[in-house]
C-alpha positions as CSV (number, residue, x, y, z in Angstrom):
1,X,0.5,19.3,4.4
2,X,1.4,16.5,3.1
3,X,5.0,14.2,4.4
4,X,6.2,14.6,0.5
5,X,5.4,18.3,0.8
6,X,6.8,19.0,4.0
7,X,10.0,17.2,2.8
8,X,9.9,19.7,-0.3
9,X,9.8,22.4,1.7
10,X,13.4,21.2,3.6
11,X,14.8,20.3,0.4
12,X,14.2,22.8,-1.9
13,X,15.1,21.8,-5.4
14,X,15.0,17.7,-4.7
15,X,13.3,16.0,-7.2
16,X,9.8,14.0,-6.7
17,X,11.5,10.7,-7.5
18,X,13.9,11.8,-5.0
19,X,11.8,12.4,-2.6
20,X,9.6,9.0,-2.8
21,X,13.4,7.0,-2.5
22,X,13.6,9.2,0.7
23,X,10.2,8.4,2.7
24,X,10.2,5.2,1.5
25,X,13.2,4.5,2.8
26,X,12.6,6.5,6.2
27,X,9.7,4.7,6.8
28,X,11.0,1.3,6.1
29,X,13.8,2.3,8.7
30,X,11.0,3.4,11.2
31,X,9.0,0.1,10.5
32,X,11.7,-1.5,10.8
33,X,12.6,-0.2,14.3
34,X,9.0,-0.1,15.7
35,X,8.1,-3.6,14.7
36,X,5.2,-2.4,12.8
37,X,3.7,-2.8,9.3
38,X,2.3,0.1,9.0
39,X,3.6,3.3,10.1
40,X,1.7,5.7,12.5
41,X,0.1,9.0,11.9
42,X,2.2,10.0,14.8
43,X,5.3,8.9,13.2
44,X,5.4,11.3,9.8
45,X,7.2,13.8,11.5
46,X,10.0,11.3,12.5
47,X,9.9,10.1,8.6
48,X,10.5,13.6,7.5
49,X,13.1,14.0,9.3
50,X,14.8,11.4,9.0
51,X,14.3,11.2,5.1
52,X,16.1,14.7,5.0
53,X,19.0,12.9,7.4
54,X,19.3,10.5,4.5
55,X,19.4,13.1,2.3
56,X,22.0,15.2,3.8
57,X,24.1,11.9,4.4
58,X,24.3,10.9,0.9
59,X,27.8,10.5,-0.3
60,X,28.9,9.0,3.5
61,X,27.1,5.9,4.0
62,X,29.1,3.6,6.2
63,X,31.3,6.3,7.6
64,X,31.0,6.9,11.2
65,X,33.1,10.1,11.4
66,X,35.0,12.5,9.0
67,X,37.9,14.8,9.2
68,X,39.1,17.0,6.9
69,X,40.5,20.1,7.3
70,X,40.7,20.8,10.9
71,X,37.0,20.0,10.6
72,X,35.9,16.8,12.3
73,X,31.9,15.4,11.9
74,X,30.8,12.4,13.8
75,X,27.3,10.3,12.5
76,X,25.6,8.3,14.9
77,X,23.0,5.4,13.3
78,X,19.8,6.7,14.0
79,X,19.6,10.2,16.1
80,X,18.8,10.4,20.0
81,X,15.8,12.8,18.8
82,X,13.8,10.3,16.5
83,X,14.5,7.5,18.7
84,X,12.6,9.1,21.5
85,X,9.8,10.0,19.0
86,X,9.4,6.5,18.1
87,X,9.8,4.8,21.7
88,X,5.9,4.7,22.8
89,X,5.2,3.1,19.1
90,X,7.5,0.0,19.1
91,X,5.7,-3.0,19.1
92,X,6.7,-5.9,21.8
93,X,7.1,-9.1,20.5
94,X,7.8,-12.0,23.1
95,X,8.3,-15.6,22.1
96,X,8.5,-18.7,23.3
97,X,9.8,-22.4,22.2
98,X,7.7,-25.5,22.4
99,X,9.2,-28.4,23.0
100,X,7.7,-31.6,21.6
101,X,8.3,-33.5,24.5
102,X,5.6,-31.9,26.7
């Protein structure tokens, strides 16, 4: 099954359009975090999820926490769950300044 399918499946109704916006931008996040170019197998899970996160967040971007109600939600950034999903795949990068005057 495909990411877009399995995406379908959690949000029944979305549209395809939707749905590209949503990986696209889940895996640009994940990219983003792993300091990769190109997202790992391993790693679709973690998109699909967090493309239905984005989903289900639409409406409250910036907001860190809501009340209303007597109800009260917090949001964190990026959840505990996928971070440890995409731990092992971020890419170190070490750097180093040259001086001219070697």
């Amino acid at each position: 099954m495909t990411a877009k399918e399995r995406l379908a499946a959690r949000l029944e109704g979305v549209a395809d359009a939707q749905l590209d916006l949503l990986l696209g931008d889940a895996e640009g996040m994940l990219l983003a975090c792993t300091g990769r170019s190109v997202l790992p197998d391993a790693l679709v899970t973690a998109q699909v999820q967090l493309a239905a996160i984005l989903y289900n967040r639409q409406g409250t971007e910036g907001e860190t926490a809501h009340s209303e109600g007597g109800v009260s939600r917090a949001m964190d950034g990026l959840p505990e769950e996928i971070r440890r999903q995409i731990a092992p795949y971020r890419v170190v990068r070490i750097g180093c300044s040259q001086s001219s005057e070697l």
